[in-house]
KOLNUNU-298909 format. One line per field, with one value per residue: residue number from 0; residue in three letters; x negated, y negated, z of N, C-alpha, C in turn. Coordinates in Angstrom, 1 decimal, padded with zeros to 4 digits. Each point is the difference from the previous one (the first is absolute). Last residue first. Layout:
N
nr	NUM,...
rest	ala,...
n_c1	X,...
n_c2	Y,...
n_c3	Z,...
ca_c1	X,...
ca_c2	Y,...
ca_c3	Z,...
c_c1	X,...
c_c2	Y,...
c_c3	Z,...
This chain:
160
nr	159,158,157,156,155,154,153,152,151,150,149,148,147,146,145,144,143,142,141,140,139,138,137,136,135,134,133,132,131,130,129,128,127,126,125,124,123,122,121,120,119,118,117,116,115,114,113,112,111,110,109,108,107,106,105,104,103,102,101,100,99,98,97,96,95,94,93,92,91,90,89,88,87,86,85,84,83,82,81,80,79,78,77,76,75,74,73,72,71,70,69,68,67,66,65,64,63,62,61,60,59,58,57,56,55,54,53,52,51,50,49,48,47,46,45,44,43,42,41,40,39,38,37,36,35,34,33,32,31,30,29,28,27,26,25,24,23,22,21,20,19,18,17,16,15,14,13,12,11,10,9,8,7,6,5,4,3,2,1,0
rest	unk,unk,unk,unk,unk,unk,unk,unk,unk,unk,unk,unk,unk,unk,unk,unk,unk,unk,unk,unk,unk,unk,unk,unk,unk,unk,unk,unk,unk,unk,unk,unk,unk,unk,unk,unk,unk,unk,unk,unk,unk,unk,unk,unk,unk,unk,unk,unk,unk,unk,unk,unk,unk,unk,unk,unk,unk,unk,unk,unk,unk,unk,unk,unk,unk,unk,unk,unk,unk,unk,unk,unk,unk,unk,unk,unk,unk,unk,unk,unk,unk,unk,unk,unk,unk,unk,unk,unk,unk,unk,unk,unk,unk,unk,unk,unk,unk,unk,unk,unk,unk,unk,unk,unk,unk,unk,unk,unk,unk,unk,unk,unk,unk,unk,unk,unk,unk,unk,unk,unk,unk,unk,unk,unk,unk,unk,unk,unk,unk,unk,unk,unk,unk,unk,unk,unk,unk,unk,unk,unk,unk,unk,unk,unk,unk,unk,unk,unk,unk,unk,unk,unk,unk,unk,unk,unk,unk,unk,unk,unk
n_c1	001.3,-000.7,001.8,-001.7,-002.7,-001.0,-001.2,001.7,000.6,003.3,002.0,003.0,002.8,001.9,-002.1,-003.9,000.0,-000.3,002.3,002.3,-000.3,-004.9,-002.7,-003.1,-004.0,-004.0,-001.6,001.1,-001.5,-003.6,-003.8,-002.1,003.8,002.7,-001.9,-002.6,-001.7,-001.3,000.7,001.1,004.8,003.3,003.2,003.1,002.3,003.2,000.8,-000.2,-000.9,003.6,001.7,003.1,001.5,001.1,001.6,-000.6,-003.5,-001.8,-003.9,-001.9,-003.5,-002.4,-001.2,-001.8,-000.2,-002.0,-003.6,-004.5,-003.4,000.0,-001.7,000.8,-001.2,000.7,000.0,-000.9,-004.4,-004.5,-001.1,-000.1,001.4,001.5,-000.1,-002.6,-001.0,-004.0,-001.9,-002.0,-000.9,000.9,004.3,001.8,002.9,003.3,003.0,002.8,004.1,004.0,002.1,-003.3,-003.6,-000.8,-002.2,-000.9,-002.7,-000.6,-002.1,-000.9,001.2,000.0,-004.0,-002.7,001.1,-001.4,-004.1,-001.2,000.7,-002.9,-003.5,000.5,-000.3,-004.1,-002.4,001.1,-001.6,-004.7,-001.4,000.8,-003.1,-005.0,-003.8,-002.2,002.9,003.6,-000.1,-000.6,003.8,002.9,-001.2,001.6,004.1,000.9,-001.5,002.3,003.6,-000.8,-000.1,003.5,001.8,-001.0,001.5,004.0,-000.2,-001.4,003.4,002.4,-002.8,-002.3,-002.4,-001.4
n_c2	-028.3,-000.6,001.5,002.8,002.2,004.4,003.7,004.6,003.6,003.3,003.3,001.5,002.5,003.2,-000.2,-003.8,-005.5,-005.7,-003.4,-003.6,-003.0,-001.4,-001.8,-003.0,-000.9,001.5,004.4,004.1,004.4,004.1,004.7,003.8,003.5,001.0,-002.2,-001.3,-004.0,-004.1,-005.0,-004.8,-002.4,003.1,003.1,004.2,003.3,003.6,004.5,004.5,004.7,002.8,-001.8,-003.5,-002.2,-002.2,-001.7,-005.2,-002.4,-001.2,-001.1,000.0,-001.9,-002.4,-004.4,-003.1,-004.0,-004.3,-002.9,001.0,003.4,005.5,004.4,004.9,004.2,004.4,004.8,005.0,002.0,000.9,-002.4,-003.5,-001.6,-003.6,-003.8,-004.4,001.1,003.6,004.0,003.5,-001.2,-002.8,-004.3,-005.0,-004.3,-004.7,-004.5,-004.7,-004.2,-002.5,000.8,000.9,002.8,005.1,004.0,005.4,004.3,005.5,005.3,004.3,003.1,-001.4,-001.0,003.5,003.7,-000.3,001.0,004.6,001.7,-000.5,002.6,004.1,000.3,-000.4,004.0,003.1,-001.1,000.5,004.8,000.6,-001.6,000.5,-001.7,-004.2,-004.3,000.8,-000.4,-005.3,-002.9,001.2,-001.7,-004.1,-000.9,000.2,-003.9,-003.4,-000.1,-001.8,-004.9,-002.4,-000.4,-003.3,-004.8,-000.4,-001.0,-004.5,-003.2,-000.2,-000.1,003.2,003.5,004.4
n_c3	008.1,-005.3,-005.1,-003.9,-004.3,-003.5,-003.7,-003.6,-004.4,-004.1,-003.7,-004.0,-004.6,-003.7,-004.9,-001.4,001.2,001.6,004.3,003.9,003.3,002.1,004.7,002.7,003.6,003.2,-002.1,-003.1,-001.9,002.3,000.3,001.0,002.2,004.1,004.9,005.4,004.2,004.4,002.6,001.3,-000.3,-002.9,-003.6,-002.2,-004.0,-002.8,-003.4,-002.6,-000.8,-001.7,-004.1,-002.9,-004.4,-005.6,-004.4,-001.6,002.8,005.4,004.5,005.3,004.4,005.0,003.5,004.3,003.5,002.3,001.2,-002.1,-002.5,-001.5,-003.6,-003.0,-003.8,-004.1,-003.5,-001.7,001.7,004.0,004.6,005.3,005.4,003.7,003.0,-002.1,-004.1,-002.0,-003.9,-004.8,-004.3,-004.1,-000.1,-002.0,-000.7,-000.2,002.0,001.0,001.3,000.8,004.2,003.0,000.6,-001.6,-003.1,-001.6,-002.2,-002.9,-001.9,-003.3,-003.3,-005.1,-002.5,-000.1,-003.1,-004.8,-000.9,-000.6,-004.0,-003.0,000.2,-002.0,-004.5,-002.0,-000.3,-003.5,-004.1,-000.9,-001.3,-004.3,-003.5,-001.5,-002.6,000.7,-000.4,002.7,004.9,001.4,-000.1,003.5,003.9,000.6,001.4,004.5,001.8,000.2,002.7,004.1,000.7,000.7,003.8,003.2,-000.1,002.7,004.7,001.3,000.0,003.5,004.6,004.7,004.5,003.0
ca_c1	000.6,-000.3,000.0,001.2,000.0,000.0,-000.5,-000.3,-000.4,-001.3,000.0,-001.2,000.1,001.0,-000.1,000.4,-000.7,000.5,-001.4,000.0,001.6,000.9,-000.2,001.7,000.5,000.3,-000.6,000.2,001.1,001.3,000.3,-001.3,000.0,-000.2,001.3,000.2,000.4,-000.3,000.6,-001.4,-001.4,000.0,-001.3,000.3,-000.9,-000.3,000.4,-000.1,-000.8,-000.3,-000.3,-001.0,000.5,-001.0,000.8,000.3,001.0,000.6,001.6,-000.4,001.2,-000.2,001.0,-000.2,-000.1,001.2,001.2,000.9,-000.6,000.7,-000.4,000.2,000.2,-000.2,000.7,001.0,001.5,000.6,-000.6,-000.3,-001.6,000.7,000.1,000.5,000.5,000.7,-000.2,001.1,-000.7,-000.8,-000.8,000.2,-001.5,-000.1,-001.5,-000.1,-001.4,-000.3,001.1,000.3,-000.7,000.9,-000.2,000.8,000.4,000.2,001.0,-000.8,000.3,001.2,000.6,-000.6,000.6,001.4,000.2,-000.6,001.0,001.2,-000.1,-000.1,001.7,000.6,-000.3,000.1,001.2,000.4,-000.3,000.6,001.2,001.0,000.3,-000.9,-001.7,000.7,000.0,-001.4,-000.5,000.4,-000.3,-001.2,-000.4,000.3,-001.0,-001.2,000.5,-000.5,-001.3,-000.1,000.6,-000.9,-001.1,000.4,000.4,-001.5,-000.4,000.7,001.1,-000.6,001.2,-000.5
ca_c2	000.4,-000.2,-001.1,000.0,-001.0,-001.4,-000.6,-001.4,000.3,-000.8,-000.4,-000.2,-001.3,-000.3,001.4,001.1,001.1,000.8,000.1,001.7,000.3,000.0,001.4,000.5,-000.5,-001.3,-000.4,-001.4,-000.7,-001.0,-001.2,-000.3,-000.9,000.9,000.6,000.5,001.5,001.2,001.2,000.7,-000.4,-000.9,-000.6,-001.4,-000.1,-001.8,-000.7,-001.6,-000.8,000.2,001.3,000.5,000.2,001.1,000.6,001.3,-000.7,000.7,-000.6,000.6,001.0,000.7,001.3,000.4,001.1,000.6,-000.5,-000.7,-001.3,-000.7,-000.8,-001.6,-000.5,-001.1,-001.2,-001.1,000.6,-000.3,001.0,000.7,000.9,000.9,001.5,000.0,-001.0,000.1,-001.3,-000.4,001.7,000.9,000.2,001.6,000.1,001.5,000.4,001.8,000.4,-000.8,000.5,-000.5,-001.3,-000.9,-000.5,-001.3,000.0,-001.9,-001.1,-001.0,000.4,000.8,-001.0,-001.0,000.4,-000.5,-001.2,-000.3,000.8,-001.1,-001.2,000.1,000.4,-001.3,-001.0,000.3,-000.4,-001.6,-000.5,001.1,-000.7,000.7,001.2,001.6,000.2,-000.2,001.6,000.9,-000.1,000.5,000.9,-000.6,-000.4,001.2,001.1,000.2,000.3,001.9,001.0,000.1,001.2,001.1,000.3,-000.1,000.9,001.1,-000.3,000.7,-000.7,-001.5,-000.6,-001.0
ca_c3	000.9,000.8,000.7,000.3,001.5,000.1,001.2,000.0,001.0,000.6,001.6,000.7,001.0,000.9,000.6,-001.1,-000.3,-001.1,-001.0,-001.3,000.1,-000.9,-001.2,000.1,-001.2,000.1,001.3,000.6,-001.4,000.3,-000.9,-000.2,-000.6,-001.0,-000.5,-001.3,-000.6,-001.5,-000.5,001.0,000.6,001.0,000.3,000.8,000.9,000.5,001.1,-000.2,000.7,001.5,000.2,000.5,001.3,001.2,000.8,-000.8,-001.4,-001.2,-000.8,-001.2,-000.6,-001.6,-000.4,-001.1,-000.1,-000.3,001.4,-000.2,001.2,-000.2,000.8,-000.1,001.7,000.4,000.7,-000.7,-000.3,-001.3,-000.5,-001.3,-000.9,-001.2,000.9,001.2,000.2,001.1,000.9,001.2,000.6,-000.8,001.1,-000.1,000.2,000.0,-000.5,-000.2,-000.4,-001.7,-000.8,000.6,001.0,000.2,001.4,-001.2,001.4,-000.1,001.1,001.1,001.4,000.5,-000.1,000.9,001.5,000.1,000.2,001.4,001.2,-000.8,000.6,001.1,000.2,-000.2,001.2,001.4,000.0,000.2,001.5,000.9,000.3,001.1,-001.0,000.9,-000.1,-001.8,-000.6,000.4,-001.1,-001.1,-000.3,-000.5,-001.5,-000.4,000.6,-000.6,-001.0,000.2,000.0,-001.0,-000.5,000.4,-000.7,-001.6,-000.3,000.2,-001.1,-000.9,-000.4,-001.4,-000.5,-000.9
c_c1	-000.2,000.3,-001.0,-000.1,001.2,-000.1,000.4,-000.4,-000.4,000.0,-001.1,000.4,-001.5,000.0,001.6,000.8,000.2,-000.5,000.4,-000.7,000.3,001.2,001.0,-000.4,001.6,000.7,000.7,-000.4,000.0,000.7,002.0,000.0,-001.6,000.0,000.2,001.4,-000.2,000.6,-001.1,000.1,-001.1,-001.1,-000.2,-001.3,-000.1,-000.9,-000.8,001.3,-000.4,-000.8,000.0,-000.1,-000.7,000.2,-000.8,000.5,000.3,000.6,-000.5,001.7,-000.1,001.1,-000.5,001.1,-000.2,-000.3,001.1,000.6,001.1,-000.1,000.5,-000.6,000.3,-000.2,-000.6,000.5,000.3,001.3,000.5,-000.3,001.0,-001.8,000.7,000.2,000.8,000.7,001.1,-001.0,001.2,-000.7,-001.0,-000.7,000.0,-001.3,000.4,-001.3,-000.1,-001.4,-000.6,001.4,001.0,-000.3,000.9,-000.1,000.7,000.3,-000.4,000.7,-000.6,000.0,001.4,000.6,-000.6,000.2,001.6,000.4,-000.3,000.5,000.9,-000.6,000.0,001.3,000.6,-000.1,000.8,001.4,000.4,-000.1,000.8,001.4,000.8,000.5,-000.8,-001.4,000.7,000.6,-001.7,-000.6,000.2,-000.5,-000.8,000.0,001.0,-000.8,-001.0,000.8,000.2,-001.4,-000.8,000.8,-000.7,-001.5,000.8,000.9,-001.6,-000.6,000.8,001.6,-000.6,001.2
c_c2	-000.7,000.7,000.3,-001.4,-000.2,-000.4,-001.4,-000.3,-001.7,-000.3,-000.6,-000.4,000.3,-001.1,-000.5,001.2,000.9,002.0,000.8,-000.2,001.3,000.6,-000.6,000.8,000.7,-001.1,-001.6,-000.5,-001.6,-001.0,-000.6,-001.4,-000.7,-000.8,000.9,-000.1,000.8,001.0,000.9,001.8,000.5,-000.9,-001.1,-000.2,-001.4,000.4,-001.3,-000.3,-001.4,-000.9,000.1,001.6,000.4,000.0,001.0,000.7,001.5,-000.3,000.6,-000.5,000.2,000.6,000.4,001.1,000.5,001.6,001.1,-000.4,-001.3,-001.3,-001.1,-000.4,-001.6,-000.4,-001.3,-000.3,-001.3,000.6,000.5,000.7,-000.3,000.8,001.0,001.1,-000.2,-001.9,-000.5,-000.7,-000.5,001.6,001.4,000.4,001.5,000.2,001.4,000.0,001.5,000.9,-000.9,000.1,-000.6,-001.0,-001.4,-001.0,-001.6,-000.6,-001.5,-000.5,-000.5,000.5,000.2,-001.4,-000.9,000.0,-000.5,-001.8,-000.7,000.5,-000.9,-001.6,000.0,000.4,-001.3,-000.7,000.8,-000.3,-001.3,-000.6,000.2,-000.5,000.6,001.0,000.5,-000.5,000.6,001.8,000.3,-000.5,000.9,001.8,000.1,-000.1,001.1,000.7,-000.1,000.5,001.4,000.6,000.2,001.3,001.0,000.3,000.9,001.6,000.9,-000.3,000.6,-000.6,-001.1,-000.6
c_c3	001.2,001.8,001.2,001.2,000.0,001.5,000.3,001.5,000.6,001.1,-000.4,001.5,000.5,001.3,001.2,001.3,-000.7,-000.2,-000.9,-000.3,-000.7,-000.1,-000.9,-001.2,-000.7,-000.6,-000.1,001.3,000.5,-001.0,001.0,000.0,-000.2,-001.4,-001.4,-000.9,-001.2,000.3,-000.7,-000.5,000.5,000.4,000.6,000.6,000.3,001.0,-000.2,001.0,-000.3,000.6,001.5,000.2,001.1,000.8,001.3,000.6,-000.4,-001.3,-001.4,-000.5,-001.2,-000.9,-001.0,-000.2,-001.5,-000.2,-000.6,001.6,-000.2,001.5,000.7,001.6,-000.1,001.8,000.2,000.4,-001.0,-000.3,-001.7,-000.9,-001.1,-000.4,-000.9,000.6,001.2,000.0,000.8,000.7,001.7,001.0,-000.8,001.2,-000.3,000.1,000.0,-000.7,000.5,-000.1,-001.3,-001.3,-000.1,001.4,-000.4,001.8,-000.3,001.4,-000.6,000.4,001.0,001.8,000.6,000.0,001.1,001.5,000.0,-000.2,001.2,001.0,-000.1,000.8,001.8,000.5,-000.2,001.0,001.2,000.1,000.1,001.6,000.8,000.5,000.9,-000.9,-000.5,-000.5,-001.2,-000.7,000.3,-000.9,-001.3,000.1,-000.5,-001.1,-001.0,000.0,-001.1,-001.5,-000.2,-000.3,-001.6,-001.1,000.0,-000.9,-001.2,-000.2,000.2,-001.4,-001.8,-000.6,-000.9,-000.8
């Protein structure tokens, strides 16, 4: 089941209601304790749901893109799906797609941040829920606390 990213912002928030609403039902009841257990445990459950649903990001053409959430795995084209912190790009372009990651400050890659190259007609996974710059030039510096950030960018590369 796949919804668009915004149905999927409103489902969080529901469930973030719902866990409010039970807690103030069992403060009620005189059962705060319990209510504040179960709210706690549902705040978790919805954090880990927001946090570990695939993003499937479908590229029509190097100016346009559509995100969508994928919510119960599913089969895109011949890629299965399945949950984690990643993303599937989709890529119905002539060009090739780059994924990579840019370093401010003093960060450095890790093992597992690698360029991923994306081909016509292509799905791939890539790591990562959230993509920083889809389609668009990363910033020169940003402003951060601590020792630097990585971000994470999708661009269209020349025609081939």
């Amino acid at each position: 089941m796949i919804v668009s990213e915004n149905t999927f912002y409103i489902i969080i928030g529901v469930l973030v209601l719902i866990a409010i609403g039970v807690y103030l039902y069992f403060r009620w009841k005189g059962k705060s304790v319990s209510g504040s257990w179960i709210t706690l445990i549902m705040l978790m459950v919805v954090f880990f749901v927001y946090l570990y649903t695939p993003r499937k990001l479908v590229v029509e053409s190097c100016e346009n893109y559509t995100v969508e959430v994928i919510l119960l795995p599913t089969q895109i084209e011949d890629v299965n799906t399945s949950y984690g912190y990643k993303s599937y790009v989709v890529n119905n372009t002539s060009n090739t797609l780059s994924f990579e990651y840019v370093y401010y400050g003093n960060n450095v890659p890790k093992d597992n941040e690698v360029s991923v190259f994306i081909e016509p007609g292509e799905v791939k996974s890539v790591r990562g829920s959230k993509i920083d710059y889809i389609l668009s030039n990363p910033d020169s510096n940003i402003r951060v606390k601590g020792k630097g950030a990585t971000k994470t960018v999708l661009s269209c590369d020349v025609e081939q």
